[in-house]
N, C-alpha and C positions, 0 to 999 in steps of 0.2 A: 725615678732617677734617670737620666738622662747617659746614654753609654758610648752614643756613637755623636762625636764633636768637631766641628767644620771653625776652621780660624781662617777670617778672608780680608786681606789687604787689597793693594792697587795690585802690583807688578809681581804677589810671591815670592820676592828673593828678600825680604829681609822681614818684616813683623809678622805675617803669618807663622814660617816657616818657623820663626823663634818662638813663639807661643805656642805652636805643635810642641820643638823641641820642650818647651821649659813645664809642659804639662802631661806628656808620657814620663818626662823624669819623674814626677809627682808620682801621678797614676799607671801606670805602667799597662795595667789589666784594660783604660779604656780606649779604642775604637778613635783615633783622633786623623786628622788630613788636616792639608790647607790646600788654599785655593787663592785666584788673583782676577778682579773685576774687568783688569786689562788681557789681554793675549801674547804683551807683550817678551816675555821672558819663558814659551811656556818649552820645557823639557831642561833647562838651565837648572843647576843647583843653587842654593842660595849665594846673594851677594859674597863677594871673598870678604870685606871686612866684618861683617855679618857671623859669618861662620870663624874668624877668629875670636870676635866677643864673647860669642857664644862658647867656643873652646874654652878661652880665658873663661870660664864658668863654671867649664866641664861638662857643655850638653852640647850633644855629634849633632849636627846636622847635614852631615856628608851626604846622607841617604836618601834624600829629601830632592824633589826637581818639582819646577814650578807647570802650575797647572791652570787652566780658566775654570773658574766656577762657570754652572750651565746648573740649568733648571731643575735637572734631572737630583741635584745634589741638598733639595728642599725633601726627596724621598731617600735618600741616601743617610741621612743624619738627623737627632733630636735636636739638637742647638746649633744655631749657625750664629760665631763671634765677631763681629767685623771690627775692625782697626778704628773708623772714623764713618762719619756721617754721610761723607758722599759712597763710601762703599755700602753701607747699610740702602743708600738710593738705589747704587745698584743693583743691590742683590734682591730690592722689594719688587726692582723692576721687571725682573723674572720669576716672579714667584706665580705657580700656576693656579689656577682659578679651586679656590674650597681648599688648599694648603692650611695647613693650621703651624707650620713648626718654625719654633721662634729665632727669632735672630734680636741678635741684642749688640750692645757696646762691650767690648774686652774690660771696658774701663766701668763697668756696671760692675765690677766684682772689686774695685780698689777707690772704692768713693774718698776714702782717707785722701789719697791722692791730690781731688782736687780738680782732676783732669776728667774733660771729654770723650778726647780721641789719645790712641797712641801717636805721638809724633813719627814721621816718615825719615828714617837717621837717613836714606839713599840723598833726602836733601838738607835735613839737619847735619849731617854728617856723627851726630850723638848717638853712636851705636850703642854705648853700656847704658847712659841713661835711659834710652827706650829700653833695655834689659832689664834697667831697673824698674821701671814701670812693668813692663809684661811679668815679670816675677812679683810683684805685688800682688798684682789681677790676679795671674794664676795660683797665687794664697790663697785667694779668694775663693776662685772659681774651686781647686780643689775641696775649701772647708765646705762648700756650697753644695756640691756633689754628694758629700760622704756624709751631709747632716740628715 
């Protein structure tokens, strides 16, 4: 079972962060970060409407500041989550040579759904819908964990 959990969007300030949040609520006891494929947001706390959604929810992501994923974070964690496909690129991009640990799609856990990737609300501007998705997934991903 997999204990320590990496969720990686583009920019950090809005689907990582929230999938962090919405899967410590869950599991509390595991090991979770995010991280962001860009540089660009990094020591920033999550998006402000982001972090109201998510209030509107009841999951803090005050504590929370955005960070670059780096290489080093294929040894750092069992499962690395990524948002969409071109972050899953990235982050294969960096994966060091004889690495075995997996990265997969958030949305591999809410097949119901329908969906690929999690949409990016910082351009959908659909900040609960993507909650509503990430809370799906992370159904998932916690049944997935605890089975």
């Amino acid at each position: 079972m997999s204990h320590r959990i990496l969720f990686v969007c583009l920019g950090n300030i809005c689907r990582s962060p929230a999938a962090q949040g919405a899967l410590r609520a869950r599991l509390p006891y595991l090991v979770t970060d995010s991280a962001g494929t860009s540089g660009w947001h990094i020591g920033e706390p999550p998006y402000g409407p982001m972090l109201q959604a998510a209030k509107d929810r009841g999951l803090d992501l005050s504590d929370l500041r955005a960070r670059q994923f780096v290489a080093a974070d294929f040894d750092r964690f069992d499962l690395i989550l990524a948002m969409d496909g071109d972050n899953v690129a990235a982050i294969e991009a960096l994966r060091p040579p004889g690495n075995a640990t997996s990265v997969r799609l958030l949305t591999d856990f809410a097949p119901q759904s329908g969906m690929d990737h999690v949409p990016d609300p910082y351009y959908t501007r659909d900040f609960h819908g993507t909650l509503d998705l990430i809370d799906t997934a992370t159904d998932g991903l916690s049944a997935h964990l605890e089975a």
